[in-house]
C-alpha positions as CSV (number, residue, x, y, z in Angstrom):
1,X,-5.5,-68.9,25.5
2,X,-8.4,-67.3,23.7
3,X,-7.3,-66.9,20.1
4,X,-6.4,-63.4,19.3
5,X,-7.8,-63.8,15.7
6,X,-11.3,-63.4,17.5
7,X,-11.4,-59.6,18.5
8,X,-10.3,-56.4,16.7
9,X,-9.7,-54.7,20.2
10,X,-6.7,-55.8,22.1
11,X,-8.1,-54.8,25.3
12,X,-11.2,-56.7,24.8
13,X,-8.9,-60.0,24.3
14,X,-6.7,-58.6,27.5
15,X,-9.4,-58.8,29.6
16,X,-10.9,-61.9,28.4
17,X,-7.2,-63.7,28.5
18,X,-7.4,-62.4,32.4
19,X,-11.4,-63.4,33.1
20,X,-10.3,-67.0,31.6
21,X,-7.1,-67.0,34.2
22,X,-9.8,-66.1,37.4
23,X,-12.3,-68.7,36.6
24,X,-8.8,-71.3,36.5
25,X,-8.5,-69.3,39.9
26,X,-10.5,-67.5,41.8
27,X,-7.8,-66.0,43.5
28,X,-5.8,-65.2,40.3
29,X,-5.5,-61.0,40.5
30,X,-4.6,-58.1,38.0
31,X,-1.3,-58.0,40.0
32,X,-0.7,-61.7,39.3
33,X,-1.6,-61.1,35.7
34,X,0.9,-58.1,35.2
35,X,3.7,-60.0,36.6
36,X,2.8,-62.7,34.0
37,X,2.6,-60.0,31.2
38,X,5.9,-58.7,32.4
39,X,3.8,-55.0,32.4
40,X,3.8,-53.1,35.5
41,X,0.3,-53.0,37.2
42,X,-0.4,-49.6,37.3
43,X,0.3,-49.7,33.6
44,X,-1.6,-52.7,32.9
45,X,-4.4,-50.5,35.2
46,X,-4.6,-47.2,32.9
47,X,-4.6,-49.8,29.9
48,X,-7.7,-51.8,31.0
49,X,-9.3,-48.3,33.0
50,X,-8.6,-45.6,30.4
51,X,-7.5,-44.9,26.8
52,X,-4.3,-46.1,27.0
53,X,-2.1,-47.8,24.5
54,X,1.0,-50.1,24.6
55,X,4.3,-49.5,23.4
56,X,5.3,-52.0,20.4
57,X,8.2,-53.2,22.6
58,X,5.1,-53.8,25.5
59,X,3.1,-55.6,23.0
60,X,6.0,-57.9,21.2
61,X,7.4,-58.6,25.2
62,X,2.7,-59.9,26.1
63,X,3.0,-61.7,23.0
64,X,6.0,-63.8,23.8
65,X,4.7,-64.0,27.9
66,X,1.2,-65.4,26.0
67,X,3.3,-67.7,24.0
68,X,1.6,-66.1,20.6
69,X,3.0,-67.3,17.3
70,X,4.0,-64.5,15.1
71,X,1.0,-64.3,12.9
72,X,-0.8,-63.9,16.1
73,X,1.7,-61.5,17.3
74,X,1.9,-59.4,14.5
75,X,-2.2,-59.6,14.2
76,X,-1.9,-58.4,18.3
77,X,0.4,-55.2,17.7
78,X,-2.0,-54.1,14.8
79,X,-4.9,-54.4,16.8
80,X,-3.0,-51.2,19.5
81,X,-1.8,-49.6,16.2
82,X,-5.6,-49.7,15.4
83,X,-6.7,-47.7,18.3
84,X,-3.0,-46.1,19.2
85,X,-1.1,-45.4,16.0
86,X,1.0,-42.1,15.9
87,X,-1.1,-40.6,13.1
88,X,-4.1,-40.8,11.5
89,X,-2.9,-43.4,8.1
90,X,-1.3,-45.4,11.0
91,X,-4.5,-46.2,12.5
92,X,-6.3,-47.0,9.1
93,X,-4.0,-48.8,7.4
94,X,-3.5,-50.9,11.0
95,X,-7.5,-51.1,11.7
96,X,-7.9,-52.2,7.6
97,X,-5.7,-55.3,8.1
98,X,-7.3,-56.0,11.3
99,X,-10.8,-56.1,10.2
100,X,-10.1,-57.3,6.4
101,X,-8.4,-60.4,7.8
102,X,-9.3,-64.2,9.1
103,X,-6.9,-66.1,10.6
104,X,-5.9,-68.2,7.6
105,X,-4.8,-64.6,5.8
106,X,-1.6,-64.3,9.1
């Protein structure tokens, strides 16, 4: 696994975590990758097609399929409260600690 400490958009490392699974495979598909994410595909679909965010529950069930440690975990579920937060100081506060960090600092 790519280390999540490397992007500040967790669908950039989503798709990269599922282009590094293809090139193991070639046959390796976003329905293989859902199952293994424990995320329904069509849900996994609007995530990587539109706008969409993941649940906190969604993101803490990816991090423990992607065997993430917590600092990476909680680094993971700040990254969608970045771009999805309920409110506006959600998404700051959430996008400051994602983009004011290293991987030493989780």
């Amino acid at each position: 696994m790519t280390s999540v400490f490397l992007y500040e958009d967790f669908k950039d490392f989503l798709r990269d975590e599922f282009e590094r699974r293809i090139l193991k495979n070639s046959k390796y598909s976003l329905r293989a990758f859902a199952r293994d994410l424990d995320v329904s595909l069509s849900r996994l679909s609007e995530v990587f097609a539109k706008s969409e965010g993941i649940s906190m529950t969604s993101a803490s069930k990816i991090a423990t399929r992607l065997k993430m440690s917590e600092a990476e975990k909680e680094y993971f579920q700040q990254m969608i409260l970045a771009h999805h937060g309920r409110n506006k100081a959600i998404k700051k506060k959430a996008l400051a600690k994602v983009r004011g960090s290293t991987a030493a600092a989780w």
